[in-house]
N, C-alpha and C positions, 0 to 999 in steps of 0.2 A: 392323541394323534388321530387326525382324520385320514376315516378309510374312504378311497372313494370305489360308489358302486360302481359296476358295469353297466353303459350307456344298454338302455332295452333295447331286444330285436330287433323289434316294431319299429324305431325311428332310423336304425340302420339298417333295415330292409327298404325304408320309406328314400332312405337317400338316394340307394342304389338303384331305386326306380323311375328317381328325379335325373339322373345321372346317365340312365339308360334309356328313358323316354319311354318306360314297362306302365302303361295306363292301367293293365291290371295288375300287376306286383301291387302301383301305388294305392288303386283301390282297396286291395287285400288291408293293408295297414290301417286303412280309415275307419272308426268305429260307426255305426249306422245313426249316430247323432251329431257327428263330427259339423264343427261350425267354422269355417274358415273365413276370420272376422279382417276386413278389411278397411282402410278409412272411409269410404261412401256405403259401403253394405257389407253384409253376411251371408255367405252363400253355404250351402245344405252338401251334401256330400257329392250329389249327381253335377249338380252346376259347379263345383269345384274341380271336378274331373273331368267336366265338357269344357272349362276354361283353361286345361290344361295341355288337354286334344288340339285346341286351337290354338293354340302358343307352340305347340310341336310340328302343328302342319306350315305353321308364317314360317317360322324357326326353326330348322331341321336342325340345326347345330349346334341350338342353343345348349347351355353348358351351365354348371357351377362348380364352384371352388371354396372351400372355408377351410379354416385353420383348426377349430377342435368345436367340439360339442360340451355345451357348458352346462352342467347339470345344479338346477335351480332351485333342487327339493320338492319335496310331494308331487312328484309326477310331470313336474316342467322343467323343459331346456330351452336353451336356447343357442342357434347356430348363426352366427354374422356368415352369411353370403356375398361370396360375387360372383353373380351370373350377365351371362348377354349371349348375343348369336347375333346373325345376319337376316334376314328378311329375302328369305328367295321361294317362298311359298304365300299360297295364299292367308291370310290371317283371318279368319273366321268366328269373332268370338260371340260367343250368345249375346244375342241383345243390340250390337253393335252389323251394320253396314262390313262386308268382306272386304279388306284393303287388299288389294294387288302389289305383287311382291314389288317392290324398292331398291332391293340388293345394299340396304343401308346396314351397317355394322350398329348396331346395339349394344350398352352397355350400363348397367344401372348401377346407380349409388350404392357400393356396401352397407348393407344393411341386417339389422337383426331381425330371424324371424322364430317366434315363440311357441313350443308346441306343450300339449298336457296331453299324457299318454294314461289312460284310465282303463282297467282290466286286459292290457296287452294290447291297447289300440289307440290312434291318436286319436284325440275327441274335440280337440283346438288348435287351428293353428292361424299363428295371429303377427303379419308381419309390421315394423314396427312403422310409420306411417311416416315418409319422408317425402321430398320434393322431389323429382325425378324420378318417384319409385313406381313400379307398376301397379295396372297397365299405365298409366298416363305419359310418364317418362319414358315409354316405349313408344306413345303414339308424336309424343313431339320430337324424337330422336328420329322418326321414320319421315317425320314432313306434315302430319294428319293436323289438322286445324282443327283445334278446341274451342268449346265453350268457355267465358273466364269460369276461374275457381268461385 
């Protein structure tokens, strides 16, 4: 008979700060090697957290929702999300031109996104790489003109 363990702190502290918009709750959780692996790059723990800050100031409302926490062995889960908000702030994200708010309603593909929690800390998180997903699916849901893929 399978036991299952208890989902770790760390990634249910990590939600509750995703939930809460707590920049430092969320930092707290992140181990100091933490690789937040995306389809075009890999971002370090700092630019993870500055792209998070900026997604919170576009997005004051933005939000998520899942159904359970899937535990995947040796240290990986995985949670399918669905998040989105509206766009009533400025959007600021590293790297990118400041979009001026829109007031457009947001809403991205459910999707899964994968974490490895190593000595009580997340060290990866790796969401899984869809059409619509962010950022990009947020920048054509707001109106922003893209490069093609």
């Amino acid at each position: 008979m399978a036991v299952n363990k208890p989902i770790p702190t760390v990634l249910l502290t990590y939600i509750d700060g995703l939930k809460t918009h707590d920049i430092p709750k969320i930092a707290g959780t992140m181990g100091a090697e933490l690789k937040f692996i995306s389809a075009t790059r890999i971002l370090d723990k700092e630019p993870a957290l500055k792209m998070l800050t900026a997604l919170y100031a576009g997005f004051p409302d933005w939000n998520y929702k899942y159904r359970e926490i899937e535990d995947r062995g040796q240290g990986n889960y995985a949670i399918k999300w669905d998040q989105g908000g509206t766009h009533t702030g400025t959007w600021a994200m590293p790297g990118m031109e400041p979009i001026a708010p829109t007031g457009k309603t947001v809403r991205i593909p459910e999707h899964y996104f994968y974490y490895r929690v190593t000595d009580d800390k997340l060290t990866i998180i790796f969401p899984e790489p869809l059409v619509g997903g962010a950022p990009r699916g947020i920048l054509e849901q707001i109106g922003v003109e893209l490069p093609p893929l």
